[in-house]
C-alpha positions in Angstrom: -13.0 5.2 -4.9 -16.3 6.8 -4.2 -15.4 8.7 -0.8 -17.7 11.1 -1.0 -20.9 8.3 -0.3 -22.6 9.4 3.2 -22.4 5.2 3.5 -19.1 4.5 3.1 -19.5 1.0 3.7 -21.6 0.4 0.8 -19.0 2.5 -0.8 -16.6 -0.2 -0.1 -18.9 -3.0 -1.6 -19.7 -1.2 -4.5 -15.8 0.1 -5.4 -15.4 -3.8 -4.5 -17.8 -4.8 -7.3 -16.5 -2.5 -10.3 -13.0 -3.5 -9.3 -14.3 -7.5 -10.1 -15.6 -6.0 -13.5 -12.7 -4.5 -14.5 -10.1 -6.5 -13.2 -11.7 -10.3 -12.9 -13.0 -12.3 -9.7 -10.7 -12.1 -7.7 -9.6 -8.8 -9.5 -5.7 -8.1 -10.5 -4.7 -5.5 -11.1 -1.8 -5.0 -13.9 0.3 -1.9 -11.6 -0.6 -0.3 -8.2 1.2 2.5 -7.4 2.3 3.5 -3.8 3.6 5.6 -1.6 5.3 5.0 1.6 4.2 7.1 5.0 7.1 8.2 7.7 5.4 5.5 10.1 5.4 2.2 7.4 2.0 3.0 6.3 1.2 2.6 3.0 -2.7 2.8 0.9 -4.3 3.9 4.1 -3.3 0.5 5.9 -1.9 1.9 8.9 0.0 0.5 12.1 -2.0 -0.4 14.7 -5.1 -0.4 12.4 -7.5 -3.8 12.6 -7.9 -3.3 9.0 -4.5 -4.8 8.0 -5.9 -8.4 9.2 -8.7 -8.6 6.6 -8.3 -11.5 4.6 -11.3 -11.4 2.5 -12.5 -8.5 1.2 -10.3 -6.3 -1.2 -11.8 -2.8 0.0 -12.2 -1.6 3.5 -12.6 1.2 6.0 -10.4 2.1 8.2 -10.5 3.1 11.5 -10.0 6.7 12.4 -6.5 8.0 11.4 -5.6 12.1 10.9 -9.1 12.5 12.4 -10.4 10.6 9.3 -11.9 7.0 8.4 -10.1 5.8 4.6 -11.1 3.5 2.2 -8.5 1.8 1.2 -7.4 -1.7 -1.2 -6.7 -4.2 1.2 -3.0 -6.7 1.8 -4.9 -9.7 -0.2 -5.9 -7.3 -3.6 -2.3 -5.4 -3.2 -0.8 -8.6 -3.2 -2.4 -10.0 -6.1 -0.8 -7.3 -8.4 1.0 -8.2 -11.0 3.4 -4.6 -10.5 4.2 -2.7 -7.6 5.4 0.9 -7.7 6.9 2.6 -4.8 7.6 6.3 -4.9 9.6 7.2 -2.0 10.7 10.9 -1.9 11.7 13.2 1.1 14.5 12.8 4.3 11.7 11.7 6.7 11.3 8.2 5.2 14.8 7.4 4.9 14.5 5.0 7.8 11.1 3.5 6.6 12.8 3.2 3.7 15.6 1.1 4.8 13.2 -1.0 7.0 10.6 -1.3 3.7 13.8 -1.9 1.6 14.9 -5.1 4.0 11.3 -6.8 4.4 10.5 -5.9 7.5 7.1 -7.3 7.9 6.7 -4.8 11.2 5.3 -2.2 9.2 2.6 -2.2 7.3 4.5 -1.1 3.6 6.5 -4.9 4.8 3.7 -6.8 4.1 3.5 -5.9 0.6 5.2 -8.6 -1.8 8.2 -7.4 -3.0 9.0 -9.5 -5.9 7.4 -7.6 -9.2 8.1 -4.0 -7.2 10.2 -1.1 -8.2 11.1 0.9 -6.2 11.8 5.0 -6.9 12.8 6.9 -4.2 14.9 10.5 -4.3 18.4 11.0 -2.4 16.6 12.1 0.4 15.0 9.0 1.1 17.3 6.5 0.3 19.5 8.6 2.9 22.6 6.0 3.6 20.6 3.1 2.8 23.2 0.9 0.5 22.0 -0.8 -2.5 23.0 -4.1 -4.5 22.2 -1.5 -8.4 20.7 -4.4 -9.6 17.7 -5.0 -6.7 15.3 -3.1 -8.4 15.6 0.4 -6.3 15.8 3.4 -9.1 
């Protein structure tokens, strides 16, 4: 993602545009890879953020959050994915975890599809969360 541009909505459009020659119109992608925030945010979509409603555009700015406006890959391209990869690691997302974990679509990481995901999260995170071995949590 080119977040350096002093425009970072062109930035958007144009990270928008290599994505459709890479990856097709709409682009897939084969495997995205994400993290999971103490708060349910995941790829920069935040809670509270208006940028979690877009529908139809697979890059976006966000509004300001850490003192900081993010591009980031919208619900509709992270959905499209054929893989998901969660890495979870540290005691402070053991609850997000859990709530990530049941589909809770409260929190931003919940609206990601879960079929096609793995998840990969340390002891600290998975805390006393209890899991079925074969539901795709390493």
């Amino acid at each position: 993602m080119p977040v350096e541009c002093s425009d970072l909505e062109a930035a958007c459009a144009q990270y928008a545009r290599t994505l459709q020659t890479i990856a097709g119109s709409p682009p897939v992608l084969d495997l995205v890879h994400l993290g999971l925030g103490p708060d349910g945010h995941t790829a920069s979509l935040v809670p509270g953020d208006p940028v979690q409603n877009i529908k139809d555009v697979d890059v976006a700015l966000t509004g300001l959050y850490q003192g900081r406006r993010r591009m980031t890959l919208t619900f509709p391209i992270l959905n499209r994915s054929r893989y998901l990869l969660w890495l979870v690691t540290g005691s402070d997302k053991a609850a997000t975890l859990a709530r990530l974990y049941a589909g809770d679509t409260s929190i931003p990481a919940g609206r990601i599809r879960r079929d096609s995901a793995l998840i990969v999260a340390d002891r600290a995170a998975v805390g006393q969360l209890q899991i079925d071995s074969q539901a795709g949590v390493a």
